[in-house]
C-alpha positions as CSV (number, residue, x, y, z in Angstrom):
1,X,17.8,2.2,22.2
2,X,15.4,-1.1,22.1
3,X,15.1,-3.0,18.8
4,X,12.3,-5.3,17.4
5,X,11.5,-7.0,14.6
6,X,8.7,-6.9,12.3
7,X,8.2,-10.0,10.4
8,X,6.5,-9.8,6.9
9,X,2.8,-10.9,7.3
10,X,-0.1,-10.9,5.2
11,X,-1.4,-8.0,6.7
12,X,-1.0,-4.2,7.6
13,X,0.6,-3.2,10.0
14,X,-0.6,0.1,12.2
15,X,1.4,1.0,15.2
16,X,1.1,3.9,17.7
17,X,3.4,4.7,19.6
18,X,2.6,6.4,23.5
19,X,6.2,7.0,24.4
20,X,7.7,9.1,21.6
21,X,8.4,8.6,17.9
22,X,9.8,5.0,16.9
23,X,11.8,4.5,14.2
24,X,11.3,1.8,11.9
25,X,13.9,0.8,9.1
26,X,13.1,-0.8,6.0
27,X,15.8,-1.6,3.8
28,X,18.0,1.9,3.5
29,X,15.4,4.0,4.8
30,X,14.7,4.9,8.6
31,X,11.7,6.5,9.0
32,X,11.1,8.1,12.6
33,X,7.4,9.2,13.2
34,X,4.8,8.4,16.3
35,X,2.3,6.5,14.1
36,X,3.3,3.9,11.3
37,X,1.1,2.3,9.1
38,X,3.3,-0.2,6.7
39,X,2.3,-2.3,3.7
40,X,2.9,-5.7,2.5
41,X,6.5,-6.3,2.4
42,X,8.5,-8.9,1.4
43,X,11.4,-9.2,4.1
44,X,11.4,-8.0,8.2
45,X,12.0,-4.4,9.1
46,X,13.3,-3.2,12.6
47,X,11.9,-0.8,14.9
48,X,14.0,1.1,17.5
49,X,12.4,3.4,20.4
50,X,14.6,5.2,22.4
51,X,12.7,4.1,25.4
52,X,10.2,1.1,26.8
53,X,8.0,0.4,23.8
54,X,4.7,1.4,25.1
55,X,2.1,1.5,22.5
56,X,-0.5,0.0,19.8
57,X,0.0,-2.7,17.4
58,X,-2.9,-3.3,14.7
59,X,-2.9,-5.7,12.5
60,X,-5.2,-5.1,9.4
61,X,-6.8,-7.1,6.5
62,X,-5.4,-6.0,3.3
63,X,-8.9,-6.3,1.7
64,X,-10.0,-3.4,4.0
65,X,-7.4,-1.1,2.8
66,X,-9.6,1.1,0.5
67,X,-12.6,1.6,3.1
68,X,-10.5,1.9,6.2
69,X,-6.7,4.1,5.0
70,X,-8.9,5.3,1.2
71,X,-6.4,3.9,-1.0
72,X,-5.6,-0.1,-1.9
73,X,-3.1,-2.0,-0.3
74,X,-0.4,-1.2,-3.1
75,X,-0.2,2.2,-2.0
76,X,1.3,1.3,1.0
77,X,3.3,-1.8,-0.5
78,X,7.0,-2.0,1.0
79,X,6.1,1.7,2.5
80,X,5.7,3.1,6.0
81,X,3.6,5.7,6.3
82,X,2.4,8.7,8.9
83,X,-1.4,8.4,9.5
84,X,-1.6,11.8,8.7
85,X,-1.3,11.7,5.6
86,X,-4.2,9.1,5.3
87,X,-6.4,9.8,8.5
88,X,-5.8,13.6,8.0
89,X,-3.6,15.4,10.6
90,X,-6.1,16.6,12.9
91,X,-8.1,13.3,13.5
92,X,-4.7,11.8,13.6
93,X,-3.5,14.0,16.5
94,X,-6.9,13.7,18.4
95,X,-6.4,10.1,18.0
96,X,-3.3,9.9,19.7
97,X,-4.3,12.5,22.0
98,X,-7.3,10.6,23.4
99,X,-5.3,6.9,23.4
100,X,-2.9,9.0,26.0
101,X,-5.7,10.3,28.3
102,X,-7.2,7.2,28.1
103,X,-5.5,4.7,30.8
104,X,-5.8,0.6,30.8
105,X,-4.9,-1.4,27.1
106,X,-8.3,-2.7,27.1
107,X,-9.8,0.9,27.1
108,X,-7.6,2.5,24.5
109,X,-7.8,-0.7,21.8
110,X,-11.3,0.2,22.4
111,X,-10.7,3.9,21.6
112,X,-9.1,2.7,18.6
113,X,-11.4,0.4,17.7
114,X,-14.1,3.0,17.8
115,X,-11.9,5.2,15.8
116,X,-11.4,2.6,12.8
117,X,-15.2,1.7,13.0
118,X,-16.3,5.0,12.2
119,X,-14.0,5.1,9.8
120,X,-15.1,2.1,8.1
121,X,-18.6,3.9,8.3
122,X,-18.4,7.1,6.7
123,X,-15.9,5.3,3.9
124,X,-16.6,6.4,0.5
125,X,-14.0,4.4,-1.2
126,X,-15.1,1.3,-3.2
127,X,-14.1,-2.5,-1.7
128,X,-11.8,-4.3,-3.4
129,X,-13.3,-6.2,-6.6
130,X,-14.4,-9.7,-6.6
131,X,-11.7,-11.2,-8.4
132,X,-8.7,-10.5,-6.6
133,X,-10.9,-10.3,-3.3
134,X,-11.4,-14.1,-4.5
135,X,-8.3,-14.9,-4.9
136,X,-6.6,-13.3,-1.6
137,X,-9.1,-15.4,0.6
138,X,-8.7,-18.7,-1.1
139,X,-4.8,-18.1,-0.9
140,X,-4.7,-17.3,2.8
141,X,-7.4,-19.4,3.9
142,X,-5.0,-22.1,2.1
143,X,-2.2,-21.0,3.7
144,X,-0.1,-20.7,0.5
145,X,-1.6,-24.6,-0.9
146,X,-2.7,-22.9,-4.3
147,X,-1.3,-22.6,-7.2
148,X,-1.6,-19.0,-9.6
149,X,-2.8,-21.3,-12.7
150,X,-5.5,-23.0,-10.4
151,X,-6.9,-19.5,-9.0
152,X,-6.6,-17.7,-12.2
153,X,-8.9,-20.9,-14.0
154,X,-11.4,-20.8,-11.0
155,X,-11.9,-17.2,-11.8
156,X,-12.2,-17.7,-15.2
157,X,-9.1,-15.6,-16.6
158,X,-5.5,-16.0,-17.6
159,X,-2.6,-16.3,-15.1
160,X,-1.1,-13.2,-16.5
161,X,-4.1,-11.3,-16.1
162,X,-5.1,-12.1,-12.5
163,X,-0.9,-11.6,-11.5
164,X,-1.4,-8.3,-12.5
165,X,-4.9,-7.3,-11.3
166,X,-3.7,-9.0,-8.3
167,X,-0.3,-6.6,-7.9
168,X,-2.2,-3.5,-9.0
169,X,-4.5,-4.1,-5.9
170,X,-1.9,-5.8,-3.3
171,X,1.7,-4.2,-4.5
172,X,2.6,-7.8,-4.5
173,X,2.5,-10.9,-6.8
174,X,0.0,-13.7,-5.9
175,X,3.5,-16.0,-5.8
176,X,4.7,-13.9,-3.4
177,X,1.7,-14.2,-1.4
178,X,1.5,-17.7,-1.6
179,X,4.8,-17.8,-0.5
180,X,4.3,-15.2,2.8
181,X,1.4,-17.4,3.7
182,X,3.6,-20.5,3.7
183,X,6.2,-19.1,5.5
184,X,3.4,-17.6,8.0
185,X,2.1,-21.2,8.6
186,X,5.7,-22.2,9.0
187,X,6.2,-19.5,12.0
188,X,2.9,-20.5,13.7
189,X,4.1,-24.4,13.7
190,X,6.9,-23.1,15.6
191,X,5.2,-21.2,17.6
192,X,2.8,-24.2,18.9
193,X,5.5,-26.2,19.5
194,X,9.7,-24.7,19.3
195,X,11.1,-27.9,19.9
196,X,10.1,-29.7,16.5
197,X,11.9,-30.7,14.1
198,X,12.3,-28.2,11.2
199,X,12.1,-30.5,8.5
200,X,8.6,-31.9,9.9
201,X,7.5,-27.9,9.6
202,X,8.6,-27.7,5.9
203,X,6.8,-30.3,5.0
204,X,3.5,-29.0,7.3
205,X,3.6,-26.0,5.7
206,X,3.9,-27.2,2.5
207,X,7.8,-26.5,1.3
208,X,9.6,-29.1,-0.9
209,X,12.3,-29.8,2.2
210,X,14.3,-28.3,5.0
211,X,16.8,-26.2,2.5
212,X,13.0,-25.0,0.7
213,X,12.1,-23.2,4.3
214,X,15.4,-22.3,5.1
215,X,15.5,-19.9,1.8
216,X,12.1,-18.5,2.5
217,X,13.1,-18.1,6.2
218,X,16.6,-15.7,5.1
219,X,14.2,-13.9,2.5
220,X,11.2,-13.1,4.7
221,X,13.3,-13.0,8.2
222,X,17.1,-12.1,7.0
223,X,18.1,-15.3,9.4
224,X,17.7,-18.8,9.2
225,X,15.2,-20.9,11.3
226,X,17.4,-22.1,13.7
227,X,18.8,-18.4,14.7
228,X,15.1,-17.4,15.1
229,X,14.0,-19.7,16.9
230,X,17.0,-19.5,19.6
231,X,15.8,-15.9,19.7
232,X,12.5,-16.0,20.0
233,X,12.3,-19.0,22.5
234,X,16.0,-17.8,24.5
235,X,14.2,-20.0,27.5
236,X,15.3,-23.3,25.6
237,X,18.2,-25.1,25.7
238,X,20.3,-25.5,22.6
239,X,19.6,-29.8,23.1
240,X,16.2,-29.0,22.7
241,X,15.8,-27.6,19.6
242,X,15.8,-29.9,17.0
243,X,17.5,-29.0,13.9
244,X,17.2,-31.6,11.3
């Protein structure tokens, strides 16, 4: 059995599987299906495959969740769901049938591309509205350097109002999502470079200090930064990490 992780992001996350059903865990529930498409979520789930993982990983705009799945992101929020049940089982199942008699990556992301595009084109479902659309873009394209009160007065309404416009649309709180962006910024810092040091990230990413990042890290990634990084980059010596 081979384990990953999936770290929280700001986006959805579609996988198909070519090699069998994968399970994916979040929190107390394992959910074992071929395709997975999971919402926002606010700490990392595993998934285990009982063989080589061999498949598709998507990752997909939140904003596009009521054109391209028919319902808004909260309807997947700290879910996992079958395709199925939002593609429809037969156009699910010739999906997955045509991505296994297709053969070469670059051929079958196109098969799936194809799939999502005309998906996108027959849509009948409305785009997300204007405010919140507003307010996701301007908090990611920040990466988490907003504040609620300063979105909420650009858009002209109270803080309270846009937090809960914002969750009915997201399943999430615009705090939260500054705070996932943050800690997104704070993984790609890492990822450019492994051997900084991790209070130079905090403050790159815009947390207070080292102990700031290091709370965000356990809450979106269940370890501390350190532990990650020794996992993801196992090609580095311990002396050239740098810790403080």
């Amino acid at each position: 059995m081979q384990s990953n992780r999936i770290t929280p992001s700001s986006h959805l996350i579609l996988l198909v599987s070519l090699n069998g059903s994968v399970s994916v865990t979040n929190g107390n529930r394992r959910q074992s299906r071929q395709t997975h498409i999971g919402g926002l979520h606010g700490s990392a789930r595993s998934v285990e495959s009982s063989g080589d993982p061999f498949g598709l990983r998507v990752a997909v705009n939140p904003l596009w969740s009521r054109r391209l799945f028919g319902v808004p992101a909260s309807a997947l929020s700290n879910d996992d769901i079958d395709s199925g049940e939002l593609f429809g089982q037969s156009r699910s199942n010739e999906l997955l049938e045509r991505l296994h008699e297709t053969g070469g990556w670059d051929e079958r992301f196109d098969v799936l591309d194809h799939f999502l595009s005309a998906r996108l084109g027959h849509s009948k479902s409305s785009s997300t509205k204007l405010d919140v659309s507003f307010a996701w873009q301007q908090i990611v394209a920040s990466r988490g350097m907003y504040r609620v009160d300063q979105l909420a007065s650009e858009i002209g309404c109270s803080r309270k109002y846009l937090s809960r416009r914002f969750s009915d649309e997201f399943g999430v709180s615009p705090k939260k999502v500054l705070q996932l962006a943050r800690f997104e910024h704070a993984c790609a810092l890492f990822k450019s470079d492994p051997t900084q040091a991790i209070s130079a990230v905090a403050s790159l990413a815009g947390f207070a200090d080292q102990a700031h990042l290091t709370r965000s890290w356990q809450t979106f990634n269940g370890c501390t930064p350190s532990a990650w990084l020794k996992e993801e980059f196992p090609f580095l010596q311990d002396y050239e990490f740098q810790c403080a």
